[in-house]
One Martini backbone bead per residue (centre of mass of N, CA, C, O) as a GRO file, in nm:
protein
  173
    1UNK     BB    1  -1.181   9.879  -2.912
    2UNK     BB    2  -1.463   9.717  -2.840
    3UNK     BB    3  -1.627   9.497  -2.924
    4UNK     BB    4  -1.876   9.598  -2.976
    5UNK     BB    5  -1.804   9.807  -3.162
    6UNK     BB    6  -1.702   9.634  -3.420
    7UNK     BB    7  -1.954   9.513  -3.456
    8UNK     BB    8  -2.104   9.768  -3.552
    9UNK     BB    9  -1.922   9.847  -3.749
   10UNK     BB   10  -1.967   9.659  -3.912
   11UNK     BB   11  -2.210   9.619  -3.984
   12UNK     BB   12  -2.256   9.865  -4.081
   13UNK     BB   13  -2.078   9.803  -4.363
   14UNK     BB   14  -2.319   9.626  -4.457
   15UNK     BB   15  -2.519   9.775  -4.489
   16UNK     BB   16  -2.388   9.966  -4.696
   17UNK     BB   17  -2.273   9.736  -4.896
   18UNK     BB   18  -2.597   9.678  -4.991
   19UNK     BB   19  -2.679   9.907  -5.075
   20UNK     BB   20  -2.524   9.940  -5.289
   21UNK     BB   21  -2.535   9.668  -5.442
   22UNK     BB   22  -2.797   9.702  -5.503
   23UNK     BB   23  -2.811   9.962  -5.677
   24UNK     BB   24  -2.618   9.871  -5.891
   25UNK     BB   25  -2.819   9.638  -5.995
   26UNK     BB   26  -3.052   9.821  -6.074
   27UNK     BB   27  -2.859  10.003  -6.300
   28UNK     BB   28  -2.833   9.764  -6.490
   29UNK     BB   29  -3.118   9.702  -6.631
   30UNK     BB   30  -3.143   9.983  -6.777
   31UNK     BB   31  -2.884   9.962  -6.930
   32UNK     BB   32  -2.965   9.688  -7.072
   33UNK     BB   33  -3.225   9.791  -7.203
   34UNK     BB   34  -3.137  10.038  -7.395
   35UNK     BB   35  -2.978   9.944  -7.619
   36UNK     BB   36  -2.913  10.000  -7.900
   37UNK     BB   37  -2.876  10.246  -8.154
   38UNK     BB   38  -2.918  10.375  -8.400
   39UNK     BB   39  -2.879  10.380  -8.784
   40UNK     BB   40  -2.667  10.619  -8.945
   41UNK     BB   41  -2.711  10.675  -9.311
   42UNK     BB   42  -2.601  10.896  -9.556
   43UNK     BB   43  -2.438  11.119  -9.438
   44UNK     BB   44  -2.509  11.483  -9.490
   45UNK     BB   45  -2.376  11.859  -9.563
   46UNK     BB   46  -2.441  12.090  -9.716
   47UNK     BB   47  -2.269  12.339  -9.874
   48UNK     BB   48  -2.106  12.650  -9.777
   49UNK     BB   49  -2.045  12.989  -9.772
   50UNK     BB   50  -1.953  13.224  -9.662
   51UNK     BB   51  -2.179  13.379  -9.509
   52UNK     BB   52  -2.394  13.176  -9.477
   53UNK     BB   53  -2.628  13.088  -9.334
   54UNK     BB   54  -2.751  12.793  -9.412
   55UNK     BB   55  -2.833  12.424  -9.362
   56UNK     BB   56  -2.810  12.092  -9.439
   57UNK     BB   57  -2.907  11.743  -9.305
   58UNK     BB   58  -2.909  11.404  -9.444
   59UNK     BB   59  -3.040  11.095  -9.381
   60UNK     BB   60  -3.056  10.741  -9.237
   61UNK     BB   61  -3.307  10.621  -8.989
   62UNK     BB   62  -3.266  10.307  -8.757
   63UNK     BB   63  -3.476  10.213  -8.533
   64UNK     BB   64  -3.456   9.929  -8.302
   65UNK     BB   65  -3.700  10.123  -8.147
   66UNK     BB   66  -3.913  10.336  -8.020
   67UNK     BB   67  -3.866  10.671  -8.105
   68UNK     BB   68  -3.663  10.989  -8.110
   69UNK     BB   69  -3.606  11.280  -8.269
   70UNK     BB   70  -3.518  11.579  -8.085
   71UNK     BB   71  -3.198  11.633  -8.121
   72UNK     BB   72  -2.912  11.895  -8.259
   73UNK     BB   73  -2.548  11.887  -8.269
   74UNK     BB   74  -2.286  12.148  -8.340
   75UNK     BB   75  -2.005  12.383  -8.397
   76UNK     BB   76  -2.070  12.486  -8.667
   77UNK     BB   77  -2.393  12.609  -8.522
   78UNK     BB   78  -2.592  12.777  -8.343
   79UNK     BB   79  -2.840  12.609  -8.474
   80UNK     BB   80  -3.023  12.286  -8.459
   81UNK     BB   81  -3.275  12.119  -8.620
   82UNK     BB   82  -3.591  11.987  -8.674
   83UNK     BB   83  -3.731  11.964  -8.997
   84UNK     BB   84  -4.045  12.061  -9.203
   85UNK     BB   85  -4.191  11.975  -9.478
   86UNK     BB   86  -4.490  12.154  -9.621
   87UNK     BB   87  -4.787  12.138  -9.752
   88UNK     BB   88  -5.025  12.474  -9.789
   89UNK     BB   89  -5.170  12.431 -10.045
   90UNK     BB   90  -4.916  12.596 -10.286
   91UNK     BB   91  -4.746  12.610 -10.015
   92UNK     BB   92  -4.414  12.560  -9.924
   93UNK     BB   93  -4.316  12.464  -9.552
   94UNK     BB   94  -4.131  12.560  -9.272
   95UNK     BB   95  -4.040  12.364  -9.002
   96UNK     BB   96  -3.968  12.306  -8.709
   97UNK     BB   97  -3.949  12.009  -8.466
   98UNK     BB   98  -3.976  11.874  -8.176
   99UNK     BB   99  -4.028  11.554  -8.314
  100UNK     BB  100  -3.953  11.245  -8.453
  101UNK     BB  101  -4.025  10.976  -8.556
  102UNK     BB  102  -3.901  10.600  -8.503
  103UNK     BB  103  -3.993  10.340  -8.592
  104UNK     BB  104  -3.932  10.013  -8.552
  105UNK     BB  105  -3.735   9.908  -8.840
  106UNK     BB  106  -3.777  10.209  -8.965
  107UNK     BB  107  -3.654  10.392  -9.259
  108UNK     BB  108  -3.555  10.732  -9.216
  109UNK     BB  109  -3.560  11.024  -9.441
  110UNK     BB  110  -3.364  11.267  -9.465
  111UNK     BB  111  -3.443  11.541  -9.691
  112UNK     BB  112  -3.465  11.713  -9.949
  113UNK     BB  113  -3.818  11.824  -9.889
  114UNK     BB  114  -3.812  11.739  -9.606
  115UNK     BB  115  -3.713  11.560  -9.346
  116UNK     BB  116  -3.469  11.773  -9.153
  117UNK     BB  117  -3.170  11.962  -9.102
  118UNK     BB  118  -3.112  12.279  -8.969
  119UNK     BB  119  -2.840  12.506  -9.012
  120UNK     BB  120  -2.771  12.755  -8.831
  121UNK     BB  121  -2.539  13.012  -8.778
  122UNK     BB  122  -2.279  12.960  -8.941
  123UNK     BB  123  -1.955  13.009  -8.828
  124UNK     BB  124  -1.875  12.867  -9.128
  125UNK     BB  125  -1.773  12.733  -9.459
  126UNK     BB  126  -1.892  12.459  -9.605
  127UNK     BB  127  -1.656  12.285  -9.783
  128UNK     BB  128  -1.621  12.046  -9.984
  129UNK     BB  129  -1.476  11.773  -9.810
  130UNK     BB  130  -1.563  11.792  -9.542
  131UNK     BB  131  -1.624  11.788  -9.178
  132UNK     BB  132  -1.885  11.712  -8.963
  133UNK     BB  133  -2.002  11.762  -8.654
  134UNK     BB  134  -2.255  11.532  -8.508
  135UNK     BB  135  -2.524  11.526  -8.281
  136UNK     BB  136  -2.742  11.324  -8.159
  137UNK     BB  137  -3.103  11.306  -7.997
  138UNK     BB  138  -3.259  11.046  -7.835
  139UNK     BB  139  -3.589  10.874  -7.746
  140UNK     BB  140  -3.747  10.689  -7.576
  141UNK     BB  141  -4.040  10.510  -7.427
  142UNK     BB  142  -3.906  10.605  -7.117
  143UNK     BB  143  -3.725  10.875  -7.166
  144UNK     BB  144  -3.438  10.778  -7.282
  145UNK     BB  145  -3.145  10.924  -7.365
  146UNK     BB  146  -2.944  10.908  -7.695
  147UNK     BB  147  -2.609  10.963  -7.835
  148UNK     BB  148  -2.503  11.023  -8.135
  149UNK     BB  149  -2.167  11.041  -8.311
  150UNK     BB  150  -2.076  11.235  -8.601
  151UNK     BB  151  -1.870  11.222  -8.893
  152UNK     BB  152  -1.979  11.464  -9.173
  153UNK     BB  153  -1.991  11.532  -9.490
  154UNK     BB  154  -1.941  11.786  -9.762
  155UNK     BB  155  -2.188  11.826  -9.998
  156UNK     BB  156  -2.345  11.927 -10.274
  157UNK     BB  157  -2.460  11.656 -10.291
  158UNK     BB  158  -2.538  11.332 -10.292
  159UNK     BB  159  -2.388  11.071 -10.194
  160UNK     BB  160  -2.345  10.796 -10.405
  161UNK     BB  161  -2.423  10.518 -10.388
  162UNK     BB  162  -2.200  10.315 -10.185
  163UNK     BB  163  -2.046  10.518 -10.072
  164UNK     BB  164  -1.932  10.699  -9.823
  165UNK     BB  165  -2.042  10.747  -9.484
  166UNK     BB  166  -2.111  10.920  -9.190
  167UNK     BB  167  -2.024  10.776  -8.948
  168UNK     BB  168  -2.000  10.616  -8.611
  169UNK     BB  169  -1.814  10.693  -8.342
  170UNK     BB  170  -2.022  10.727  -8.093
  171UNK     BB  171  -2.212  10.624  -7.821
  172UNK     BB  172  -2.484  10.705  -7.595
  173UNK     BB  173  -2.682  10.736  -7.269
   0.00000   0.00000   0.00000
């Protein structure tokens, strides 16, 4: 090979070392950006027997910044949404809902009678005393998505105040 080649060819490896590294830097500050993930206590949900079609899942949720509970997945339900109770004349009323508000620093109650979590097609019967795989999908004002991953327990009722809850397991951005 030729000096003037080598001299080509190394040139060449710094121009593309330089744009790498440049990638590389712009995609840190996104992600040291991205901060903690929402903080989630109190996690149950409550319990089913089989062949029941559905039940609900409901904890206390604070949002670092301000974010967006979007979406909910389970293997244990075909379907996982965000649902609202909400009073239409005398009649109370559920539904879907595409995402939850959840303000910066401000404690959000997920509970039976309000906004919870709705699993719904449930694939087998969930006994009092075991764990449901749940994971979270927030979106932050960036539109940047994370997820949380909880191993929740099942209860019939709410578990006693001070009792242990929901574990987060891990997160993701």
């Amino acid at each position: 090979m030729t000096a003037r080649r080598r001299r080509l060819l190394f040139a060449s490896c710094l121009v593309a070392w330089s744009a790498l590294a440049q990638g590389a830097s712009a995609a840190a500050p996104a992600a040291a950006e991205a901060g903690p993930p929402p903080r989630v206590e109190a996690a149950w949900v409550r319990s089913a027997v089989a062949g029941q079609q559905g039940t609900g899942a409901f904890m206390k949720i604070t949002a670092p910044r301000p974010m967006q509970l979007v979406a909910a997945e389970t293997p244990v339900a075909g379907t996982a949404e965000v649902h609202e109770m909400k009073l239409e004349g005398d009649v109370m009323k559920m539904r879907a809902i595409a995402q939850l508000e959840l303000p910066a620093g401000r404690t959000i109650e997920l509970r039976p009678g309000g906004h919870h979590l709705m699993l719904m097609d449930l694939k087998q019967g969930l006994p009092a005393g075991s764990i449901v795989p749940l994971t979270l999908v927030f979106r932050d004002g960036a539109g940047a998505q994370s997820r949380v991953e909880l191993k929740v327990p099942v209860a019939i009722k709410p578990p006693a105040a001070g009792a242990a809850h929901g574990a987060v397991d891990s997160h993701k951005h």
